[in-house]
C-alpha positions as CSV (number, residue, x, y, z in Angstrom):
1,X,-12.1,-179.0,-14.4
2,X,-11.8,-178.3,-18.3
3,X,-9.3,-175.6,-19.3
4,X,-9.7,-173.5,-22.6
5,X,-6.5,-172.7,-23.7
6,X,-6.4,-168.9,-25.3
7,X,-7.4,-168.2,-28.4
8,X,-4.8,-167.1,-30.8
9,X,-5.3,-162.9,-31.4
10,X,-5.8,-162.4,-35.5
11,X,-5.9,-158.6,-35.2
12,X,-2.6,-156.9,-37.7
13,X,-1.3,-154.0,-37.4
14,X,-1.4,-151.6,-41.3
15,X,1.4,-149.9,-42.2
16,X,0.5,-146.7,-43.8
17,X,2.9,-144.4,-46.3
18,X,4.9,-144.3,-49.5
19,X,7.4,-147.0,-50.8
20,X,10.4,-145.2,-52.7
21,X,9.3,-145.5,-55.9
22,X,5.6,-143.5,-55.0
23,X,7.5,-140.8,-53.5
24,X,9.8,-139.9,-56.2
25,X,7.0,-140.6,-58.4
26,X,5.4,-137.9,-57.1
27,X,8.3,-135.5,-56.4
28,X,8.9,-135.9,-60.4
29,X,5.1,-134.6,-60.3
30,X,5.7,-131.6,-58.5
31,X,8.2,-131.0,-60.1
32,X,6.6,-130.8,-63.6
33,X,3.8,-128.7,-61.9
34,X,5.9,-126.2,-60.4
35,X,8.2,-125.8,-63.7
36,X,4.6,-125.1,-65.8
37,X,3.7,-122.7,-63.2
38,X,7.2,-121.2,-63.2
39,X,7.3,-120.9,-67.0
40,X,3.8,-119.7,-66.6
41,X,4.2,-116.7,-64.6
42,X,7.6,-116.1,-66.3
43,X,5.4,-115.6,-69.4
44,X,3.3,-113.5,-67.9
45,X,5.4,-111.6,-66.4
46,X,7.4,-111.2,-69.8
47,X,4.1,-110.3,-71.6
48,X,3.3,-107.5,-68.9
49,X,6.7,-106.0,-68.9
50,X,6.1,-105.5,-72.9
51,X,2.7,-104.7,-72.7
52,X,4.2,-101.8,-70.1
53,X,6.9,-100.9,-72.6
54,X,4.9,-100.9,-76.0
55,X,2.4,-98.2,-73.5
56,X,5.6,-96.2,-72.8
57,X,6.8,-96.0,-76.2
58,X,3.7,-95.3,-77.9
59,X,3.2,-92.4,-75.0
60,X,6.4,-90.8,-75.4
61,X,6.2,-90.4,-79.3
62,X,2.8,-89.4,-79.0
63,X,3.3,-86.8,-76.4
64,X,6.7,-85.6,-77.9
65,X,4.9,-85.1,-80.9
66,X,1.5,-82.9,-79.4
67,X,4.6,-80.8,-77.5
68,X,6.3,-80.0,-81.2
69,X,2.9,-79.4,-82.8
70,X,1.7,-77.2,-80.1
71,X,4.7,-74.8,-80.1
72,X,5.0,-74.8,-83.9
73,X,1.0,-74.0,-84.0
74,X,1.8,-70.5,-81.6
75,X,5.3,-69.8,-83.7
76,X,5.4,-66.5,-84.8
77,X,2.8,-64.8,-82.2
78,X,3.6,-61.8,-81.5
79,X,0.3,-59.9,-80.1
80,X,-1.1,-57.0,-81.6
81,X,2.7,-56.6,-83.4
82,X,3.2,-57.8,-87.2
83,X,7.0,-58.8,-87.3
84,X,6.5,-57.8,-91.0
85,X,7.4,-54.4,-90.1
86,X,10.8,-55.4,-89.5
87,X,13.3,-56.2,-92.4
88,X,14.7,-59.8,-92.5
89,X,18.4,-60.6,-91.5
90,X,20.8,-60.9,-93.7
91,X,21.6,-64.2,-92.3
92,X,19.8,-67.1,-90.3
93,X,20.2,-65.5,-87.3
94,X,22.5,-67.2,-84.2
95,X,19.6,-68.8,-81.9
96,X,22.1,-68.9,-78.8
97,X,22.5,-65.5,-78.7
98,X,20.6,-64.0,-76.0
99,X,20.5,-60.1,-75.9
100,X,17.6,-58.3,-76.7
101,X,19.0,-56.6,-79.7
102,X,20.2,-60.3,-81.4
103,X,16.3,-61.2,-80.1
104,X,15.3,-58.4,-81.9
105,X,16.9,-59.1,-85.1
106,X,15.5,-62.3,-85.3
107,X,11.6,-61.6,-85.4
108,X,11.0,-62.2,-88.8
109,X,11.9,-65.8,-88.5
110,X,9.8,-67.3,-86.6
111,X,10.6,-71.0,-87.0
112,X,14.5,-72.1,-87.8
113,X,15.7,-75.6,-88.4
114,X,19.4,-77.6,-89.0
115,X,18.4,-80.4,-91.7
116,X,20.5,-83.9,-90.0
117,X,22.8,-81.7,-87.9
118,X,25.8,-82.0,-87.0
119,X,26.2,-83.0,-82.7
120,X,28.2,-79.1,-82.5
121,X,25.7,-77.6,-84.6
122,X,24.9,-75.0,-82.2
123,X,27.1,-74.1,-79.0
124,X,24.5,-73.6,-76.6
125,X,23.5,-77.6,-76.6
126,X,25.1,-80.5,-75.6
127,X,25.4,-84.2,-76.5
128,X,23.2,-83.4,-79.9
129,X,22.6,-86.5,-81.8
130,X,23.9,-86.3,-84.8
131,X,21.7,-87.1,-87.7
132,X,18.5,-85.8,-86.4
133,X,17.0,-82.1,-87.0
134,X,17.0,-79.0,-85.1
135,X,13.8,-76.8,-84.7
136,X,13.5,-73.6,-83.7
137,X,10.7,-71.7,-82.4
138,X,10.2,-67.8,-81.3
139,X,7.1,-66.2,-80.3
140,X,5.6,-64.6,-77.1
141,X,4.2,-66.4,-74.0
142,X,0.0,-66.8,-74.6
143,X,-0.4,-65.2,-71.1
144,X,0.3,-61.6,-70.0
145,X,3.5,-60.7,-67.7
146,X,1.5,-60.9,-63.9
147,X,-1.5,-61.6,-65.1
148,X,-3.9,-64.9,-63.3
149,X,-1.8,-67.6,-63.2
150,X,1.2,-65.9,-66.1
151,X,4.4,-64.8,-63.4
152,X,6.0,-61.4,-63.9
153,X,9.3,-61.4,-65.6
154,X,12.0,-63.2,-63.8
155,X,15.0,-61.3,-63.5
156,X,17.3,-61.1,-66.6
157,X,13.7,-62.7,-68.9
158,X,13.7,-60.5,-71.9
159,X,10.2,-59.4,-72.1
160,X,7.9,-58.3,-75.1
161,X,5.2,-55.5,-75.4
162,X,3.3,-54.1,-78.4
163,X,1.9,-50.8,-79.1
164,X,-1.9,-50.6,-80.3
165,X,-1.9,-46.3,-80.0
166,X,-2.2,-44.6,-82.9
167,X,-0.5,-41.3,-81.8
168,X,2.4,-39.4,-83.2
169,X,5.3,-41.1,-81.0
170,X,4.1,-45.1,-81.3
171,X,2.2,-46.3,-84.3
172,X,1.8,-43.2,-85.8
173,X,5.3,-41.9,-85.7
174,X,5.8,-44.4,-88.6
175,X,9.2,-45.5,-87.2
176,X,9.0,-49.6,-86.4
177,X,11.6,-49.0,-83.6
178,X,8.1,-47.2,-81.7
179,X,6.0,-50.0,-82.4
180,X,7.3,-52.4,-79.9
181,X,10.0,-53.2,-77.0
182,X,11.9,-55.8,-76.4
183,X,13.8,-55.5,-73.6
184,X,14.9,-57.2,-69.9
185,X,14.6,-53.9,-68.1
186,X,11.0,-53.7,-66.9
187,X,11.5,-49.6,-67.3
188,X,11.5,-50.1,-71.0
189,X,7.8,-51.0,-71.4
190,X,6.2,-47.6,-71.9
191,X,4.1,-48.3,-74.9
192,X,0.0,-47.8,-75.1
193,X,-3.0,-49.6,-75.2
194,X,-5.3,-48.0,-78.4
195,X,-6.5,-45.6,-75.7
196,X,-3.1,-44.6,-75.9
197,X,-3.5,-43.8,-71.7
198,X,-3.4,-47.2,-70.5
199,X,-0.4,-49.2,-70.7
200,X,0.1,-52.3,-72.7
201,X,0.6,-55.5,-71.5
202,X,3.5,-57.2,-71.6
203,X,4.9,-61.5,-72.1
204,X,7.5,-63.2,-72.2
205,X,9.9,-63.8,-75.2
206,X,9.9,-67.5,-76.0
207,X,13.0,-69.1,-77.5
208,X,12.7,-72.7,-78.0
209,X,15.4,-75.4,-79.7
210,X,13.7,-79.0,-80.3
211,X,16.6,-81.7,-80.7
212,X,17.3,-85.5,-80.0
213,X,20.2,-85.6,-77.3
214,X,21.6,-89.1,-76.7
215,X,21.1,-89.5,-73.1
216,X,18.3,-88.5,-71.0
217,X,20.6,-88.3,-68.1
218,X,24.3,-88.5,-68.6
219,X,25.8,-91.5,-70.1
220,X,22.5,-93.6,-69.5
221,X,22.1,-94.5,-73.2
222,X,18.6,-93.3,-73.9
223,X,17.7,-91.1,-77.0
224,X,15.9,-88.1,-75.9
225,X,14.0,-85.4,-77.5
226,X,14.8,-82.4,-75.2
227,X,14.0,-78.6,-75.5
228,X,16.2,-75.7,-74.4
229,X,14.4,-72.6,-73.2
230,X,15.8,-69.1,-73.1
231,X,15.9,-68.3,-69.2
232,X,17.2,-65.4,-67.7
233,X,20.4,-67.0,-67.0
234,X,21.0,-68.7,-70.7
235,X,19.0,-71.7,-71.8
236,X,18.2,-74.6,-69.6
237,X,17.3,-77.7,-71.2
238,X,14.8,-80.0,-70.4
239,X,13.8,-83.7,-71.3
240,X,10.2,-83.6,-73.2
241,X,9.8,-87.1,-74.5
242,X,12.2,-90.2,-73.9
243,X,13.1,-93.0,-76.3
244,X,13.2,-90.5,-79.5
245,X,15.7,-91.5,-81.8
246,X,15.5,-89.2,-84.7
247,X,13.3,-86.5,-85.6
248,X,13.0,-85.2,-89.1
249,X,10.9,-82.2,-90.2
250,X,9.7,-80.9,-94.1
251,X,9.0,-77.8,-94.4
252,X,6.1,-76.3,-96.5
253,X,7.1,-72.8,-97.7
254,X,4.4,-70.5,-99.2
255,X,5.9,-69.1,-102.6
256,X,2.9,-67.2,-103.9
257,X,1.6,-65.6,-100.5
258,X,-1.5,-68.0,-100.3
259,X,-1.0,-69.1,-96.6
260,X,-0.4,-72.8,-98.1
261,X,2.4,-74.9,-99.2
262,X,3.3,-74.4,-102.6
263,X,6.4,-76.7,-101.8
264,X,7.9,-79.4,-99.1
265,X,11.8,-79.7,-98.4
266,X,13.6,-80.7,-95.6
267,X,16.7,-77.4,-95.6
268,X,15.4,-74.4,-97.2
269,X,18.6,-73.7,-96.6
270,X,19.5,-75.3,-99.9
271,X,15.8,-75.0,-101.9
272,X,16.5,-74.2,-105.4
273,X,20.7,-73.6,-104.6
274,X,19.4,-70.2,-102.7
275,X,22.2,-67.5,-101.1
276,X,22.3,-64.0,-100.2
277,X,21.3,-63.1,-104.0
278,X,18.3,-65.0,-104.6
279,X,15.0,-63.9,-104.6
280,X,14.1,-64.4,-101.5
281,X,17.0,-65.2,-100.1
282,X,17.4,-68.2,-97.6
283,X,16.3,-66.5,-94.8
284,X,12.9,-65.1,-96.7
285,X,12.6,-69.0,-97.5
286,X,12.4,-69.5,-93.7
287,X,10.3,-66.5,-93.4
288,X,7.8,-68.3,-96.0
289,X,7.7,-71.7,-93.9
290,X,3.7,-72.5,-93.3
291,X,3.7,-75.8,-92.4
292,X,5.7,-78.6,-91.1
293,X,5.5,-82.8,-91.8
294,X,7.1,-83.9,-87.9
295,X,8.7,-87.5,-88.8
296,X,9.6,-88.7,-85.2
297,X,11.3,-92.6,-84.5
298,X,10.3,-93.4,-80.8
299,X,12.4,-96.3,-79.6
300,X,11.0,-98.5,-76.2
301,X,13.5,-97.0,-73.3
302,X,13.9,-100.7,-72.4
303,X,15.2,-103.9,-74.4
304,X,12.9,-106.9,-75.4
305,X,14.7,-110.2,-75.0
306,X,15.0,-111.9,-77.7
307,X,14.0,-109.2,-80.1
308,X,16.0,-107.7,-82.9
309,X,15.2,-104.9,-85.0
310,X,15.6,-105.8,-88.7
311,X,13.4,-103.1,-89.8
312,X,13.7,-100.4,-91.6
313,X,12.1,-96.9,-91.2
314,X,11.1,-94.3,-93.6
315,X,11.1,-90.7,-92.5
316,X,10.0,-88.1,-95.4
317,X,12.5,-86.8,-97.9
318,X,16.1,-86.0,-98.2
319,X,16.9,-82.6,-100.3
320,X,17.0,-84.8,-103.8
321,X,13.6,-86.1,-103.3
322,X,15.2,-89.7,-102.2
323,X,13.6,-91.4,-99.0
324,X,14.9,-90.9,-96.0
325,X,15.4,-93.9,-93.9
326,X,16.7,-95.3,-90.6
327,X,18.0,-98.8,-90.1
328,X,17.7,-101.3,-89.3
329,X,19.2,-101.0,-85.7
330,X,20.1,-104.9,-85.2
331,X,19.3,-104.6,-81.5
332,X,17.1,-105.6,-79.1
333,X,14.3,-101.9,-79.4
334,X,10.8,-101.6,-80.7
335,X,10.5,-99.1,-82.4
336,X,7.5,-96.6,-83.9
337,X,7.2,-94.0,-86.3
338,X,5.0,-90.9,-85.5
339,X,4.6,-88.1,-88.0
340,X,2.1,-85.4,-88.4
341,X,1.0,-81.9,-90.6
342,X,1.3,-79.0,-89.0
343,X,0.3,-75.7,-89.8
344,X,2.4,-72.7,-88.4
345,X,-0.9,-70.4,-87.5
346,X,0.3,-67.0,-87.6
347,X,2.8,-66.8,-90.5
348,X,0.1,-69.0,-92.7
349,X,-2.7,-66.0,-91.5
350,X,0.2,-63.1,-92.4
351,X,0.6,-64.6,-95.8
352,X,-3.4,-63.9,-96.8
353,X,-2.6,-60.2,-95.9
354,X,-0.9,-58.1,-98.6
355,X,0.3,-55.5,-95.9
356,X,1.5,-55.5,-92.6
């Protein structure tokens, strides 16, 4: 019987996988991917983050702006009363003061400024920037005390009503102390409608004081432009645009009763060496103010890396004529310059009239 011996099995066994060198072959790859993905999205990132703070900046000095133009637009506005009537001060008057007879005194200049002022420059503010411009602004709320949607008077608001009746003890008595109140004692308002029965209405008396404060909030490093508001306690102060670092203002003053600018300067204070013997004197300079160029430096309220500011920034006229100018910083903010005419309404429409 024939045996067949066994065949010999020719069937191997693969091994599959990486040798050393393929695997840190491609660890080096993924490496190199995830780095350009990293440095991708880091750039990204970076480019969003300045997009975001170029859109804040530009906001803030654009909306800081429209808030100053607005209130300088309404300065002055006193209803149906022509502060006119009322003789000027014989000084700038105090803005901090709060009583209705300082109030009072003060009608007649409707807009008020402090030309690169000094961080005490006035004792009802705080942490003032020094080197920047005050504004102030009087005038009368544009709504009626208790009227849809206008609030009555809170208590201790100094409130303002005019007379429009013609009748011996208002306008016709002749005596400006008749024409109009001014008080914080509702009982006061007792003037007349031109029907001389009905009452007149009465607003709010508006003090307003524009300045750049260093911080927004305390010792957090950002320039603000804030706004303090006669209240019936005192002023409160509120934040209005972040990231301003200077404002400067000209002022137009109408010398030949046109209701335009016959001249710009940044102090009337000082226009033509003027003092209490001067025709007019300082305070009928500020009385004359028309118009105002708004020269605001809005900074981003966030560094760039790798940024520094080597610019420098013109912002109108000093009081020889000479540019004034800001910088350059030397640190890591953007910053923009926002300026802008604007025409102070009423005292520019007073000016056309020859009486009050």
């Amino acid at each position: 019987m024939t045996h067949l011996a066994p065949m010999a099995s020719t069937t191997r066994i693969h091994q599959c996988g990486l040798t050393l060198v393929e695997l840190m072959v491609s660890i080096a790859i993924g490496l190199l991917v995830i780095t350009a993905m990293s440095a991708l999205y880091a750039n990204v990132s970076n480019g969003r983050a300045e997009i975001e703070r170029v859109s804040r900046r530009m906001e803030n000095g654009r909306y800081g702006l429209s808030v100053l133009a607005d209130d300088i637009q309404n300065a002055g506005y006193f209803a149906e009363f022509d502060p006119r009537n009322i003789a000027l001060p014989s000084a700038k008057p105090d803005p901090c003061l709060t009583s209705a007879t300082d109030l009072a005194l003060a009608l007649r200049v409707a807009v008020q400024g402090y030309d690169n002022a000094a961080s005490n420059a006035l004792s009802c503010l705080s942490d003032v920037k020094a080197g920047s411009d005050i504004l102030v602004i009087r005038r009368l709320n544009g709504c009626a005390n208790g009227s849809s949607g206008c609030t009555a008077l809170a208590s201790g608001e100094v409130g303002f009503q005019a007379s429009s009746c013609n009748n011996a003890s208002e306008l016709g008595s002749g005596n400006v102390a008749n024409f109009y109140k001014l008080s914080a004692s509702s009982s006061a308002f007792t003037l007349h409608l031109r029907n001389c029965t009905s009452v007149a209405e009465t607003r709010k008396m508006l003090v307003r004081i524009y300045y750049v404060a260093n911080n927004d909030k305390s010792g957090d490093g950002i320039p603000t432009l804030k706004r303090a508001e006669l209240s019936g306690s005192g002023f409160v102060v509120s934040a209005v645009a972040q990231g301003v670092d200077t404002l400067q203002i000209e002022y137009g003053l109408d010398t030949a009763g046109t209701g335009v600018p016959a001249v710009y300067t940044p102090n009337p204070d000082t226009y033509l060496s003027c003092d209490t013997t001067t025709t007019p004197t300082c305070v009928g300079q500020w009385a004359s103010v028309v118009t105002a160029k708004i020269y605001l430096l809005a900074r981003s309220a966030e560094a760039s890396p790798g940024f520094s500011d080597s610019k420098t920034y013109t912002l109108g006229h000093a009081t020889d004529g000479s540019d004034v100018t800001v910088g350059p910083f030397s640190d890591a903010f953007k910053r923009t310059v926002f300026q802008s005419v604007v025409l102070f309404q009423n005292p520019a429409m007073r000016s056309l009239s020859s009486t009050p």
